[in-house]
LORO-490468 format. One line per 8 residues: number of its first residue (from 1); their letters; for each residue x, y, z of N, C-alpha, C. Coordinates in Angstrom, 1 decimal. Layout:
NUM> a> X/Y/Z/X/Y/Z/X/Y/Z  ...;
// end
This chain:
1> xxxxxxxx> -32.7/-13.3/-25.0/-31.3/-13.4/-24.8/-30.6/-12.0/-25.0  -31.1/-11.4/-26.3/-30.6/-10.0/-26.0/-30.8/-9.1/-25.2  -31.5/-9.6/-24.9/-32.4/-8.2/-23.6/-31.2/-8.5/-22.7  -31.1/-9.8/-22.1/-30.1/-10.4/-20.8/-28.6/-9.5/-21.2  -28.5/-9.7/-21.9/-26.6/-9.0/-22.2/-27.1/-7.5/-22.5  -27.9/-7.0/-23.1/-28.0/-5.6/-22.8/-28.1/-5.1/-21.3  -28.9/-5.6/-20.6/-28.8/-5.6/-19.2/-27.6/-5.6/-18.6  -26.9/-6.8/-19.2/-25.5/-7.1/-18.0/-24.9/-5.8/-18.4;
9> xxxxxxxx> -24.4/-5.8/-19.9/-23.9/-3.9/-20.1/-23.8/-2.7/-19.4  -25.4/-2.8/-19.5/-25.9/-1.7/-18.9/-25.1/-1.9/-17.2  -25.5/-3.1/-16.5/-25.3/-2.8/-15.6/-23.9/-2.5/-15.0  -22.5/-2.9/-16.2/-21.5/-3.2/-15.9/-20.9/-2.0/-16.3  -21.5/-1.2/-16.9/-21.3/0.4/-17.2/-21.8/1.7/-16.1  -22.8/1.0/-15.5/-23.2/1.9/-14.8/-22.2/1.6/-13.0  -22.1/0.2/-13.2/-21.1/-0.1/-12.0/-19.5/1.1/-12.1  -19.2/1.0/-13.4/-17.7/1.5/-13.9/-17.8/3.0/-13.3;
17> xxxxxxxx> -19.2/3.4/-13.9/-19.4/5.1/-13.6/-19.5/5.2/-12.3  -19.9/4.3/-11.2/-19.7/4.7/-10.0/-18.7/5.0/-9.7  -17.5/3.9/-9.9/-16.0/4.0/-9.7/-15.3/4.8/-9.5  -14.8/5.6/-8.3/-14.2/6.9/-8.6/-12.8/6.1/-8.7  -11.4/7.3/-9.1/-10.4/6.9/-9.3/-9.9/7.5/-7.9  -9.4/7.4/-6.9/-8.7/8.4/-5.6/-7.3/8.5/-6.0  -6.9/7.7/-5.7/-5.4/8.1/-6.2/-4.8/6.7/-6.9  -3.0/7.1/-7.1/-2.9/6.0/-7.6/-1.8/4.7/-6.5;
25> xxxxxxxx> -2.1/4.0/-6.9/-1.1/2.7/-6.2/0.1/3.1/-6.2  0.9/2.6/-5.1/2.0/2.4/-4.9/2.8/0.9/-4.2  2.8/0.4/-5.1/2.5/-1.4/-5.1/4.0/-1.9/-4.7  5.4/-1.3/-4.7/6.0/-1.6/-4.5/7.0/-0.7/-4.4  8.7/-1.1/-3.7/9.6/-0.2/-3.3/9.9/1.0/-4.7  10.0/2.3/-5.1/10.4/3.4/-5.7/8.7/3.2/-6.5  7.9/2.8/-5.9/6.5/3.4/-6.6/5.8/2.2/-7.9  5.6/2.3/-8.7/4.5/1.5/-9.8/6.1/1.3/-10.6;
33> xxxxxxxx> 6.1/2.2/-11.1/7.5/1.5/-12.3/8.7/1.9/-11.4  8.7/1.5/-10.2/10.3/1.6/-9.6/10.9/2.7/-9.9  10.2/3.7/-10.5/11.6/4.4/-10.7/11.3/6.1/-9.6  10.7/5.9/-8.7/10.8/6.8/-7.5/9.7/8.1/-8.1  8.8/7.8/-9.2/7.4/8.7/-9.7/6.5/8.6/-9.5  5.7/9.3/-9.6/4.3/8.9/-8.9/3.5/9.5/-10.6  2.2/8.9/-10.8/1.0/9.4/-11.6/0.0/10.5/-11.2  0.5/10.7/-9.8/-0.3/11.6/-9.4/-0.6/13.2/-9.6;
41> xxxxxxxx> -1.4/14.0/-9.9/-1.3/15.0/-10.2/-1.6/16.4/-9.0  -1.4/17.8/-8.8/-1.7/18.0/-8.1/-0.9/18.2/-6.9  0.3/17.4/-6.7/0.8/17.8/-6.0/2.0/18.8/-6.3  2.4/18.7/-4.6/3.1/20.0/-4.6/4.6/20.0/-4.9  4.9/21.3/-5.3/6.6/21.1/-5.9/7.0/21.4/-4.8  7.1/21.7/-3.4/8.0/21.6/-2.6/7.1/21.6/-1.0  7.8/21.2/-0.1/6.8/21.3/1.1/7.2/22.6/2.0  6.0/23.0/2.6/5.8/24.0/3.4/7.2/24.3/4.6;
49> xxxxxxxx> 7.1/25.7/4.6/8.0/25.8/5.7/8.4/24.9/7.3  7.3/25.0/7.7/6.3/24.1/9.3/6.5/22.5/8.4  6.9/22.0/7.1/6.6/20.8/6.8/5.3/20.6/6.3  5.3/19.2/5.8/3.4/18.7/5.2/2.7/18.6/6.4  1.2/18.3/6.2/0.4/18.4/6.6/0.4/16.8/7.3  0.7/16.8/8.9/0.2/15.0/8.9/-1.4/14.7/9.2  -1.7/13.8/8.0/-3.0/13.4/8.3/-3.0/11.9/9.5  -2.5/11.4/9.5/-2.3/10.0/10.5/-1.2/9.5/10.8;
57> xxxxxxxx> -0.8/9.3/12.1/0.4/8.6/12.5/0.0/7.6/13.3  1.1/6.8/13.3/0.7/5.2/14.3/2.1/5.2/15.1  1.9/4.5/16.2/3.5/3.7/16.5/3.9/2.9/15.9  4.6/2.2/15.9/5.7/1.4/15.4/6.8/1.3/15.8  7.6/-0.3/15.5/9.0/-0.2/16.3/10.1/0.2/15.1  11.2/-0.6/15.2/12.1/-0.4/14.2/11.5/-1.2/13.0  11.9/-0.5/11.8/11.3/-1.4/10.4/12.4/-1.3/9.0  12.4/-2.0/8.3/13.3/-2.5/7.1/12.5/-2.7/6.3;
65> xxxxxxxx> 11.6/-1.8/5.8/10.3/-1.9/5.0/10.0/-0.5/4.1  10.1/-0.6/3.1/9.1/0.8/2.8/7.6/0.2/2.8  6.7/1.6/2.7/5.4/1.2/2.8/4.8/0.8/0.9  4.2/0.1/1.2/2.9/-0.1/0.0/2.3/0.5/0.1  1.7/0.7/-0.6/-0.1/1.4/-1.1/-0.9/0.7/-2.1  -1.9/-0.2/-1.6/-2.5/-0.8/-2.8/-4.2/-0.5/-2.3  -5.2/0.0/-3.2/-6.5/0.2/-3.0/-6.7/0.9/-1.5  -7.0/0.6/-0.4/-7.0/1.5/0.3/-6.1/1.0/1.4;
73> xxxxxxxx> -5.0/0.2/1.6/-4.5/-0.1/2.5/-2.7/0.5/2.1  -2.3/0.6/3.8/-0.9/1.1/3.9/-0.3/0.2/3.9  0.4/-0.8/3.9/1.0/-2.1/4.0/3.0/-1.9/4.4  3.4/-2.3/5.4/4.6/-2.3/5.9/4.7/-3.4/7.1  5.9/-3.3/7.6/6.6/-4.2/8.6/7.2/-3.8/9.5  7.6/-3.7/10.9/8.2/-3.2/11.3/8.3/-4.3/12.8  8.9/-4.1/14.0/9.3/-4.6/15.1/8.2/-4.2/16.0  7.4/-5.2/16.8/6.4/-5.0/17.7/6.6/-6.0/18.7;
81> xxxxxxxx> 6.7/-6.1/19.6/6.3/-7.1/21.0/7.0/-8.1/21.1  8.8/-8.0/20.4/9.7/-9.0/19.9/9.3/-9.9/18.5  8.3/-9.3/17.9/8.3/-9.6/16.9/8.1/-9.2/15.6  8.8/-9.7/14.6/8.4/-8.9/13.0/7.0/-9.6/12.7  6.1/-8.1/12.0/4.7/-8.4/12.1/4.6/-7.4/10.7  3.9/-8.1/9.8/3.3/-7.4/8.2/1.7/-6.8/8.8  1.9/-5.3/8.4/0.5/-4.2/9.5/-0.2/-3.8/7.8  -1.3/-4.0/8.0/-1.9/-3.4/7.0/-3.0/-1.6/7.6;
89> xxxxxxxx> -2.7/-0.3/7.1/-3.5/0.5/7.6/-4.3/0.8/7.2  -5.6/1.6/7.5/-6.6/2.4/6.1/-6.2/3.4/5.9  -6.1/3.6/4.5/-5.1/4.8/4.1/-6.2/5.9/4.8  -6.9/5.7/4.9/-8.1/7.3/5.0/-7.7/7.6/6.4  -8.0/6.7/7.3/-8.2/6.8/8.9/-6.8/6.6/9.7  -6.0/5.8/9.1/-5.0/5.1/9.9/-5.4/4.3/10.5  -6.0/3.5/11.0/-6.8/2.7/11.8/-6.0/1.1/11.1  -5.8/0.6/12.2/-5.1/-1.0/12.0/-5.8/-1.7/11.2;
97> xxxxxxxx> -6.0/-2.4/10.4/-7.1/-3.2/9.2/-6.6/-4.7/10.2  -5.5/-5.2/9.5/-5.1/-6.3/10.0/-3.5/-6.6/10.6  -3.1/-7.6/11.1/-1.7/-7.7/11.0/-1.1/-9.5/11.2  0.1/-9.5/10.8/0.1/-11.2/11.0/1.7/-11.0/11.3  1.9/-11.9/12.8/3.7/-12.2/12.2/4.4/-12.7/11.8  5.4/-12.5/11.7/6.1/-13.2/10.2/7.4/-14.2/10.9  8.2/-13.3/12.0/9.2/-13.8/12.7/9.4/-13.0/14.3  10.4/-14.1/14.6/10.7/-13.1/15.5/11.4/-11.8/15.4;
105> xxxxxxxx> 12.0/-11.0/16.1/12.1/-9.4/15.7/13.8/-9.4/14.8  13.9/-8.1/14.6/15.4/-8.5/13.7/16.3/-8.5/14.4  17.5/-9.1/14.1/18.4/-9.2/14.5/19.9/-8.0/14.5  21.5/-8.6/14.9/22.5/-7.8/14.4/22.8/-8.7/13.4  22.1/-8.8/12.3/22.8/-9.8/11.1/22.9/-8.8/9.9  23.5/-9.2/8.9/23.4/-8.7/7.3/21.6/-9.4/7.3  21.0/-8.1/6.4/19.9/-8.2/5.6/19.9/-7.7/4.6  19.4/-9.3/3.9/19.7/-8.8/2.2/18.1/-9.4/2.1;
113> xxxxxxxx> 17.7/-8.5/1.1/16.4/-9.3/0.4/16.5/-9.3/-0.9  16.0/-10.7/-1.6/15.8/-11.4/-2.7/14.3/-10.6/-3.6  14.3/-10.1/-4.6/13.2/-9.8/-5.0/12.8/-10.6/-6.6  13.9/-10.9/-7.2/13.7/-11.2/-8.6/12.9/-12.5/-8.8  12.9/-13.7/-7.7/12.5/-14.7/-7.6/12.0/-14.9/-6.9  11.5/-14.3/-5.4/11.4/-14.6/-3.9/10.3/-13.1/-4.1  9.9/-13.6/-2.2/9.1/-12.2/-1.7/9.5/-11.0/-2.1  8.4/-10.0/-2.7/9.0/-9.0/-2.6/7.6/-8.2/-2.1;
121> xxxxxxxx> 7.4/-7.1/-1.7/6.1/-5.8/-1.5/5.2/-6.0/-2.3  5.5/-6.5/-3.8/4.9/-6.9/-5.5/4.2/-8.0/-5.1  4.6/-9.3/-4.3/3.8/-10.1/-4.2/2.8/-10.3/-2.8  3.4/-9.3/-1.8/2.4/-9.1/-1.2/1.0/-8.3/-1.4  1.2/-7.2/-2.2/-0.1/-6.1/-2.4/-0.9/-7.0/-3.3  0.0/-7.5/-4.5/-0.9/-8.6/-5.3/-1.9/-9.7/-4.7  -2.0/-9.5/-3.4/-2.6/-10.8/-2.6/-3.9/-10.0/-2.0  -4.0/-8.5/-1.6/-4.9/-7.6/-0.8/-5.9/-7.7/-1.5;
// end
C-alpha cells in the first residue's frame, strides 16, 4: 500500500513539473480582480510607434462583449449571419474552436447586463 501512494506522488509531481505556466487568465470584464491589471510580467510600458505586433485577427460583426481569456481560449460575442453567437478562439492560432447562438442579432434597444446574480463572462469561462 505504500509503494501505491508513493507512486501516485511521484506521479502527480512529475505530472505538475510538466505544467508550464504561459500566461495568466483573463476570466472576466477589467481582468482577474476587475480592476483593469494584469499578473503578467514582461510586458511593455508603452506601444511601438507602427503600434503592437498583430499576431491574429478574425472577422466579426458588431459586438457588446469584451473578450475572455481562460486556458487557451479567446471567448467573446459578437453579430454574425443575423445572429448573436458566443465564438470561442485558440489563443495561439486564432483558429475558430467552437461557437453556439445565443439570439437573434442586437437590437436599437437599452442594453443593460446583470452580473451580480445572472450571466456574466465569470460564469461562462468557469464552464471551458
Amino acid at each position: 500500500m505504500r509503494s501505491l501512494i508513493h507512486r501516485m506522488v511521484h506521479a502527480v509531481v512529475v505530472a505538475l513539473a510538466c505544467c508550464s505556466y504561459t500566461h495568466a487568465d483573463w476570466p472576466q470584464f477589467l481582468g482577474e480582480l476587475r480592476n483593469g491589471t494584469s499578473r503578467e510580467t514582461g510586458l511593455l510600458d508603452s506601444f511601438p510607434d507602427d503600434g503592437p505586433e498583430v499576431v491574429w485577427r478574425v472577422p466579426g460583426g458588431v459586438g457588446m462583449s469584451a473578450v475572455t481569456v481562460v486556458n487557451d481560449f479567446a471567448i467573446t460575442t459578437f453579430n454574425e449571419a443575423g445572429k448573436q453567437v458566443l465564438v470561442a478562439f485558440d489563443t495561439e492560432s486564432g483558429d475558430r474552436v467552437w461557437q453556439t447562438e445565443l439570439a437573434n442579432e442586437y437590437g436599437d434597444v437599452p442594453f443593460v447586463v446583470e452580473t451580480r446574480d445572472g450571466l456574466s463572462s465569470k460564469n461562462v469561462s468557469d464552464r471551458v
